[in-house]
C-alpha positions in Angstrom: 0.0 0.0 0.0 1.3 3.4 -0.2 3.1 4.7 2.6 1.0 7.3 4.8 1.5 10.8 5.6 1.6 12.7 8.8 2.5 15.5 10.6 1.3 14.8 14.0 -0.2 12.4 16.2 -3.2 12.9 15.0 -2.4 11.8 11.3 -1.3 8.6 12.6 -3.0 5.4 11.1 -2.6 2.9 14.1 -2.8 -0.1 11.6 0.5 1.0 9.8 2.7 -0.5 8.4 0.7 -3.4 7.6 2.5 -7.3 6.9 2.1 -6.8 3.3 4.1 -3.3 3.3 8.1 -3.6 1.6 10.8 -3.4 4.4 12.2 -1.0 1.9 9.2 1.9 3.2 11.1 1.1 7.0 13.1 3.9 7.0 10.0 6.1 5.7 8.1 5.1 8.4 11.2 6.0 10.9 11.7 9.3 9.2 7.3 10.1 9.6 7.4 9.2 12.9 10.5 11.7 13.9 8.3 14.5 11.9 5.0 13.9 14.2 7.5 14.2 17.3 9.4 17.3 16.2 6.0 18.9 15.2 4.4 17.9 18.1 7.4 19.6 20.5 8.6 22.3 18.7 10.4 24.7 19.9 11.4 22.0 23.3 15.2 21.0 23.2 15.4 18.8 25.8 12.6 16.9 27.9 9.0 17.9 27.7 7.5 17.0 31.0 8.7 15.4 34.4 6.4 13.8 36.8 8.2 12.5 40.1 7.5 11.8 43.9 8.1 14.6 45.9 10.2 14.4 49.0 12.2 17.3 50.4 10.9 20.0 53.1 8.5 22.8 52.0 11.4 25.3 51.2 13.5 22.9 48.9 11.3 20.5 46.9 13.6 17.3 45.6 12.5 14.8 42.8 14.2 11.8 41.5 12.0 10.7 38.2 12.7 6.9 37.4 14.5 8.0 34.7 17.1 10.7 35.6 16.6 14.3 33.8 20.0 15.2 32.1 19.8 19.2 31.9 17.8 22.0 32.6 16.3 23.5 29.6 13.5 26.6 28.7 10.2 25.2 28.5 10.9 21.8 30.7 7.5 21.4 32.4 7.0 19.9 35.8 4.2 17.9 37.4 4.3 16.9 40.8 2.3 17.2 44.5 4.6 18.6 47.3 4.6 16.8 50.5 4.6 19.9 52.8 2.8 22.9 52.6 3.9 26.1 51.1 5.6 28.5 54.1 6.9 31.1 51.8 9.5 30.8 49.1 11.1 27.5 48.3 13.4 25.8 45.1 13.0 22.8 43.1 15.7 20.1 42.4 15.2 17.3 39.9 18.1 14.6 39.6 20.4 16.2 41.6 21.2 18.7 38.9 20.8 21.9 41.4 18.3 23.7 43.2 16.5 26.4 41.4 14.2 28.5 42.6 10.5 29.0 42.2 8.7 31.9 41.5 4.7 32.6 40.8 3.4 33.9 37.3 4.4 37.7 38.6 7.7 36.8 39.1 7.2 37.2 42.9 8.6 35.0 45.9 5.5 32.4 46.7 3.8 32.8 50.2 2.4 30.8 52.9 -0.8 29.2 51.7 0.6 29.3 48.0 1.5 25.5 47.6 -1.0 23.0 49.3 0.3 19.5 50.7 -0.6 16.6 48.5 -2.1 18.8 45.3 -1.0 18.8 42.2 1.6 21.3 41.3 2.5 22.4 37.6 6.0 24.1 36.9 7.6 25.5 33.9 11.4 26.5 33.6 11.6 29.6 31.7 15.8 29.3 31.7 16.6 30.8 35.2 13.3 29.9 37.6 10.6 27.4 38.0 7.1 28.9 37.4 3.7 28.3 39.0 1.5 27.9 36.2 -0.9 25.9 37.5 -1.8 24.0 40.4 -1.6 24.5 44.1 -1.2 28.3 43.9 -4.1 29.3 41.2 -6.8 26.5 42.7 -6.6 27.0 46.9 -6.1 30.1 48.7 -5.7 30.6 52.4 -4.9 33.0 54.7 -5.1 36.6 54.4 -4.8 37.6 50.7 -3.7 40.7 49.4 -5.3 41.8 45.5 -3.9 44.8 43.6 -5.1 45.9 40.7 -8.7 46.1 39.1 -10.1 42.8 40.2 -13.3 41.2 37.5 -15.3 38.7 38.9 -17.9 36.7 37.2 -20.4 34.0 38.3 -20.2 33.2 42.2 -17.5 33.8 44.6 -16.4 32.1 47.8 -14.3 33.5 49.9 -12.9 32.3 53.3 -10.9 34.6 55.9 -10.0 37.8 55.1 -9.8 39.7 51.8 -7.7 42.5 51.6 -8.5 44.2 48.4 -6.2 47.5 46.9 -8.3 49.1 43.9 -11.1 48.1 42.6 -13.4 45.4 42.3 -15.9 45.2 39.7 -18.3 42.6 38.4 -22.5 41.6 37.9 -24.1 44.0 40.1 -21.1 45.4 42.0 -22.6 49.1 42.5 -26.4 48.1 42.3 -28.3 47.5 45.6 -27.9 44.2 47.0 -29.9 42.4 49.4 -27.9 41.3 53.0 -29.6 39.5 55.3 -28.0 39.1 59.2 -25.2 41.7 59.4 -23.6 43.3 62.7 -21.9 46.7 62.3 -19.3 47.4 64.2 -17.6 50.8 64.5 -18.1 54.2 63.0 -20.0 53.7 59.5 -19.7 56.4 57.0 -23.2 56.9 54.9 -23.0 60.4 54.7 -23.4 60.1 50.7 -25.8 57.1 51.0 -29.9 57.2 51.1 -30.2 54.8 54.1 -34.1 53.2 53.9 -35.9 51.0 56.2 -39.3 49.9 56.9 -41.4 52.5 59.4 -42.2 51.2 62.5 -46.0 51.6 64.2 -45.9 54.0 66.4 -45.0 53.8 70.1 -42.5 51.1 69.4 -40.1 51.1 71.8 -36.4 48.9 70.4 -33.2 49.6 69.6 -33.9 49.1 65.8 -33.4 52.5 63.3 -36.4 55.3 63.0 -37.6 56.5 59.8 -38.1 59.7 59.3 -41.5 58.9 58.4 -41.7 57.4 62.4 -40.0 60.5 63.8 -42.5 63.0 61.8 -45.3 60.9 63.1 -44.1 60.4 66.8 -43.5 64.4 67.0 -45.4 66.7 69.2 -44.0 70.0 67.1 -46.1 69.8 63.9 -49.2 70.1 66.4 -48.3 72.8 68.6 -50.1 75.6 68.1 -48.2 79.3 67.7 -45.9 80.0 70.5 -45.2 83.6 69.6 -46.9 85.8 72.1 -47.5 82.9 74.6 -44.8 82.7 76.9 -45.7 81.7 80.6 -48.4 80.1 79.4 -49.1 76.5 79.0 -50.4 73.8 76.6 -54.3 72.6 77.4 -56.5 70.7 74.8 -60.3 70.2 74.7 -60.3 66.7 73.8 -59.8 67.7 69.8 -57.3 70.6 69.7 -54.2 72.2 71.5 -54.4 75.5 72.9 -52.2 77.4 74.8 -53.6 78.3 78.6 -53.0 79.5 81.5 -51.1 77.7 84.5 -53.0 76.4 87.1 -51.9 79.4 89.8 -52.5 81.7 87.2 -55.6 80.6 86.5 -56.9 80.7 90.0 -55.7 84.0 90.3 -57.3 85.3 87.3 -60.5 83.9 87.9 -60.6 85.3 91.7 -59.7 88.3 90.0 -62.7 88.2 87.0 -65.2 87.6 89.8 -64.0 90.0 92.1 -64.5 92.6 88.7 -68.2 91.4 88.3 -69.1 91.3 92.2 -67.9 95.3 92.2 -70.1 96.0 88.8 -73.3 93.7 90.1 -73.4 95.0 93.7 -74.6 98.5 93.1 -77.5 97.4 91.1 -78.9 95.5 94.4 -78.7 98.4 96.8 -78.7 101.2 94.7 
C-alpha cells in the first residue's frame, strides 16, 4: 500500500505498516514518525514534561523521576504534588542537577498558603526559575490575601478569611443594591453620601432598631403645637380635639378670683342702689 503521511499524532494510522508493506518503506516510516514528534514539541530542546515523587521539606522540593533528567532547559515542564505545605518561598531540584528557585506567574517569591500539601503542582522553567502555572497556587487560597489591581469577577465567589483588596473590584451588580440579610456593624459607619431606607415602625415602638423619618415626623409633638409667639408663661391645654395654649393652674386661679372680684364690684350697686 502506499506509505502514509503525517505530521502529527493525529495523522497517525494505528494499523501502519501493515504485513504486506516492503521493508524498503522502514526507513520512511522512521523518518514520519520523527516528523509527528518534532512537530508535536517544537520549539522544546530537551525533555517535555517530568512527573516524580516529591520528598524534600516545603522550602527545597527534591524529585528523582525513574529515569534521571539530564539538563535544565527553557520550556521543561514539571508535574508533581509537594509533601509539605507552602511556608513562603522555596526551590526545586530534579536529579540532583541543582536547586533552582520558584517563582509565581508575577515573578514574585510564593507565600504561605501558596502550595497546598498533597495537590498537584505544575512548573515551567523559563531558563533561570521554576514557574507556578498551574496547580496549588491558582486552585486553593488561604490566609489573608492581598489583590492589587482592578479585580473582575464573574459567576459566584467564595471566599474564606480575610480579603484584603487594593483598587477596585468590579463585576454583575457590583454598584447596584444588593440584598444582605444578618449583618452586625461594628464601629463608625460612613453613609453620609448614602440614602439609608428602612421599613417604618407603628408608632409607640419602643427597640433599639433604626427610625424612619416617616416614624419620627409621626411620633413628634412639634407639627401640632399651636403658635408659640406671644404665649410665653403660658401653658399647653387641649379640649379633647385641639391644642391650645392656657394659663397655669396658679394663674388661673388668680385670674378667675380676680374676674369675679371685677363682676361682684359691677353687680353689687345694682342691688342696693
Amino acid at each position: 500500500m502506499a506509505l502514509e503521511t503525517a505530521n502529527y499524532i493525529n495523522d497517525l494510522t494505528i494499523t501502519n505498516p501493515t504485513a504486506s508493506d516492503p521493508k524498503s518503506q522502514g526507513d520512511d516510516h522512521i523518518r514520519m514518525l520523527k516528523t509527528v514528534l518534532k512537530e508535536c514539541f517544537a520549539g522544546f530542546t530537551g525533555a517535555v514534561i517530568v512527573t516524580a515523587a516529591e520528598t524534600g521539606t516545603a522550602a527545597a522540593h527534591v524529585l528523582n523521576p525513574a529515569t534521571a533528567l539530564l539538563a535544565y532547559t527553557t520550556g521543561l515542564l514539571l508535574l508533581y504534588r509537594p509533601v509539605n505545605a507552602g511556608t513562603g518561598s522555596f526551590t526545586v531540584n530534579v536529579s540532583g542537577l541543582g536547586a533552582k528557585p520558584v517563582k509565581t506567574l508575577l515573578g514574585a517569591d510564593p507565600t504561605a498558603g501558596d502550595v497546598v500539601a498533597s495537590q498537584p503542582l505544575l512548573l515551567m522553567y523559563d531558563g533561570t526559575n521554576f514557574v507556578i502555572i498551574a496547580g496549588s497556587e491558582t486552585l486553593l487560597r488561604t490566609g489573608n490575601q492581598t489583590m492589587t489591581g482592578n479585580l473582575t469577577m464573574v459567576g459566584n465567589q467564595l471566599v474564606t478569611g480575610d480579603l484584603a483588596v487594593t483598587g477596585n473590584l468590579t463585576g454583575p451588580a457590583m454598584f447596584s443594591k444588593g440584598n444582605v440579610s444578618g449583618q452586625t456593624w461594628t464601629g463608625a459607619q460612613d453613609f453620609t453620601s448614602a440614602a439609608v431606607t428602612a421599613s417604618t415602625k407603628t408608632a409607640g415602638t419602643a427597640t433599639n432598631e433604626v427610625a424612619t423619618c416617616a416614624f419620627v415626623v409621626a411620633q413628634a409633638f412639634s407639627p401640632v403645637l399651636p403658635g408659640q409667639a406671644g404665649n410665653a408663661g403660658k401653658v399647653l391645654t387641649t379640649d379633647g380635639s385641639n391644642a391650645s395654649w392656657g394659663l397655669t393652674p396658679l394663674a388661673y386661679c388668680i385670674y378667675t378670683i380676680i374676674s369675679k372680684e371685677q363682676i361682684w364690684q359691677q353687680i353689687f350697686p345694682l342691688f342696693f342702689h
